[in-house]
C-alpha positions as CSV (number, residue, x, y, z in Angstrom):
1,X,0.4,-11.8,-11.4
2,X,3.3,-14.3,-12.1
3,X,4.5,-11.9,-14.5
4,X,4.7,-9.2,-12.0
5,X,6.7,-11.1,-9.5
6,X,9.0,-12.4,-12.1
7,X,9.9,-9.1,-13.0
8,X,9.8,-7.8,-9.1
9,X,12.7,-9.8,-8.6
10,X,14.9,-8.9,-11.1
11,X,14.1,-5.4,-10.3
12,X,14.8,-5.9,-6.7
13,X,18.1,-7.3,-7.8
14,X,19.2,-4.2,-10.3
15,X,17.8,-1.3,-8.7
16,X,18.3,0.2,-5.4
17,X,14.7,0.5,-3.3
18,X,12.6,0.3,-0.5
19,X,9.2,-1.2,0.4
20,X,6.8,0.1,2.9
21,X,4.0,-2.2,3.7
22,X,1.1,-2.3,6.6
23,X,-0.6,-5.6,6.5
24,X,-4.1,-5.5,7.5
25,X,-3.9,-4.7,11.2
26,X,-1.4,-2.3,11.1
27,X,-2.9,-0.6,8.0
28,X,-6.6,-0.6,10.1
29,X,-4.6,1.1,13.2
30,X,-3.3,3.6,11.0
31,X,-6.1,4.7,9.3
32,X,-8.0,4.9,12.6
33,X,-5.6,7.5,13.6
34,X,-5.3,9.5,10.4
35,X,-8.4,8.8,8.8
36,X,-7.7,10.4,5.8
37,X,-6.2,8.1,2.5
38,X,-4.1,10.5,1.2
39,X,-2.2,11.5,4.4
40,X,-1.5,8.2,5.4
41,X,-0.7,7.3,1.4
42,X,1.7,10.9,1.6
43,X,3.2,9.2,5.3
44,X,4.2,5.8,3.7
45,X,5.4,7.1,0.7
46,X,7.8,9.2,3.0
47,X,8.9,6.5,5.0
48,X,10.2,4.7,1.5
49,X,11.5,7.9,0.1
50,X,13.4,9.1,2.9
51,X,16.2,5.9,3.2
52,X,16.7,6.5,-0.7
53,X,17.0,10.2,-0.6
54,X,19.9,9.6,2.4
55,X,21.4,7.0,0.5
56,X,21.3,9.3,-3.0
57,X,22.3,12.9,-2.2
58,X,22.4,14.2,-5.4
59,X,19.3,12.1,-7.3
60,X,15.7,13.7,-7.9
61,X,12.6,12.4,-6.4
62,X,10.0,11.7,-8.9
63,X,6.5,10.4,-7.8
64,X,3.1,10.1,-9.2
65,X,0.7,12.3,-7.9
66,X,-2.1,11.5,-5.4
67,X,-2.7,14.4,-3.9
68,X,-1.8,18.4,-3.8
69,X,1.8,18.3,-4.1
70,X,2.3,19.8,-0.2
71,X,0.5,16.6,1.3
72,X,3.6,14.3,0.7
73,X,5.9,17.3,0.8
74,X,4.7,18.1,4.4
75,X,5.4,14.2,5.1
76,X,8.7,14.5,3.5
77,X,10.1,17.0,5.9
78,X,9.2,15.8,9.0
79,X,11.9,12.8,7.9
80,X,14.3,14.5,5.8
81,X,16.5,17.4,5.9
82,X,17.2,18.6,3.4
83,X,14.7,18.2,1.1
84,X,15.5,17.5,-2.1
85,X,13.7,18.5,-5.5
86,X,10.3,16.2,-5.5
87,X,8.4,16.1,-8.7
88,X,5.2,14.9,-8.6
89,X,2.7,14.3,-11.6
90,X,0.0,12.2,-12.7
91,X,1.3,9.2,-14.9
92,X,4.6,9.5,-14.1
93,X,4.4,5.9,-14.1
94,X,5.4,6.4,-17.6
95,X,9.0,7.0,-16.2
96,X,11.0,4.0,-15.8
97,X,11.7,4.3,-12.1
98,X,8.6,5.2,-11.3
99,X,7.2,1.7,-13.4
100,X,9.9,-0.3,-11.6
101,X,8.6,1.4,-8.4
102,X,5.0,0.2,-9.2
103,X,6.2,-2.9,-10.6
104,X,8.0,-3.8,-7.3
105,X,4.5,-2.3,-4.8
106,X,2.2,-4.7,-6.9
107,X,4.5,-7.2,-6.3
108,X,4.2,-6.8,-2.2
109,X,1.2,-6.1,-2.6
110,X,0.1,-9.9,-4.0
111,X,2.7,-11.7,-1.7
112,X,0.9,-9.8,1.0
113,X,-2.8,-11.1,-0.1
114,X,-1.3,-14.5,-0.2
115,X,-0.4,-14.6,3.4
116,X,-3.6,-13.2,4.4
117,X,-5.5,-15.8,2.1
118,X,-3.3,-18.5,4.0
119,X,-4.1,-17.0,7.3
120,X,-7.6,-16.9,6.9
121,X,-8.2,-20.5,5.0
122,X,-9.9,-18.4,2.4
123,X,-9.3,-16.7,-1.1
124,X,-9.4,-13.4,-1.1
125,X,-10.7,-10.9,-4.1
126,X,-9.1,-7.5,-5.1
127,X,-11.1,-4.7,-5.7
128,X,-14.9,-4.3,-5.1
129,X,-18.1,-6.7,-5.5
130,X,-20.1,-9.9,-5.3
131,X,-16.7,-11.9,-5.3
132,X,-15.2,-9.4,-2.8
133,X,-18.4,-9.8,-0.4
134,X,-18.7,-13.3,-0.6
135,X,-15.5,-13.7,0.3
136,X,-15.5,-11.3,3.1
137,X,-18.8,-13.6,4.6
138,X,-16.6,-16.9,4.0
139,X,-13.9,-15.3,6.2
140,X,-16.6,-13.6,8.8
141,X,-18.1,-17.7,9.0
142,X,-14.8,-19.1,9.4
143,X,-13.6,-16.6,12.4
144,X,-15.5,-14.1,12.9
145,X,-14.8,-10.1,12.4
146,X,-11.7,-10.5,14.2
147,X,-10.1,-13.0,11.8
148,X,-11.6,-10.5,9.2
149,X,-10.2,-7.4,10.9
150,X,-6.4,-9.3,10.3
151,X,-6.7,-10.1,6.3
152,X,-9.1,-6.6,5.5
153,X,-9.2,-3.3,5.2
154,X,-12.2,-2.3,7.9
155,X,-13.1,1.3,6.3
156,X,-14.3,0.0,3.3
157,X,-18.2,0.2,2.3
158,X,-18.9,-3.6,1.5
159,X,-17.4,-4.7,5.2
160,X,-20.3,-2.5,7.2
161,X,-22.9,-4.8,5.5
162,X,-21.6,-8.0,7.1
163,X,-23.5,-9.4,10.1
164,X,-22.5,-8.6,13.1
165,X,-20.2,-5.5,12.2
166,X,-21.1,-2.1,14.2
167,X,-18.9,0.3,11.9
């Protein structure tokens, strides 16, 4: 993970971008209105695009795919007009932009579990598990579901099994 940020910021400093990021609550609020992980994946990706495409007339928009190619497209237009040339295809992390791109979401997406982990007085675990749950419990015993609600992703399978959760 240290190498990741070290090479986020020289990134950040050569390349023109944009992050889009929902932190915990804003991320549960959204996927309680579109409950759907692609569509709210296709939204954000949009709202990142869509600065870069203004600022870049003439460039082409390359993504990895997640989904049928019309879910971000249909995202796309409701921001931009018009729409430029979007290729989308799985791996295209294999493309330098698009690793820079990833490089750069890892990135925020590690500075933003450390703020939640400092928030909550507890570490925090990535991914799925015994380590995941436990830690999940620790935060539940420390301040209840709503201290978990602000460092977690509610949907997920492994946070209906803690006490007192009715999801």
């Amino acid at each position: 993970s240290a190498r990741v940020l070290k090479l986020a910021g020289q990134i950040e400093h050569l390349l023109d971008h944009e992050i889009v990021a929902l932190d915990p609550p804003a991320y549960n609020s959204a996927y309680a209105e579109v409950p759907n992980l692609n569509s709210l994946l296709a939204r954000l990706h949009a709202q990142a695009l869509a600065p870069l495409i203004r600022r870049h007339q003439n460039a082409g928009v390359l993504v990895d795919q997640f989904a049928r190619a019309e879910v971000l497209e249909r995202e796309l237009r409701k921001i931009v007009s018009p729409l430029p040339e979007v290729q989308q295809r799985p791996k295209a992390e294999a493309h330098p932009a698009v690793a820079a791109a990833s490089i750069l979401a890892r990135a925020a997406f590690l500075e933003g579990l450390k703020q939640c982990q400092d928030s909550c007085g507890s570490d925090l675990h990535k991914g799925a598990g015994s380590p995941v749950d436990d830690a999940a419990l620790r935060v539940v015993e420390i301040g209840g579901l709503q201290l978990l609600e602000s460092v977690a992703k509610m949907h997920f399978k492994n946070t209906a099994k803690l006490p007192g959760n009715k999801a």
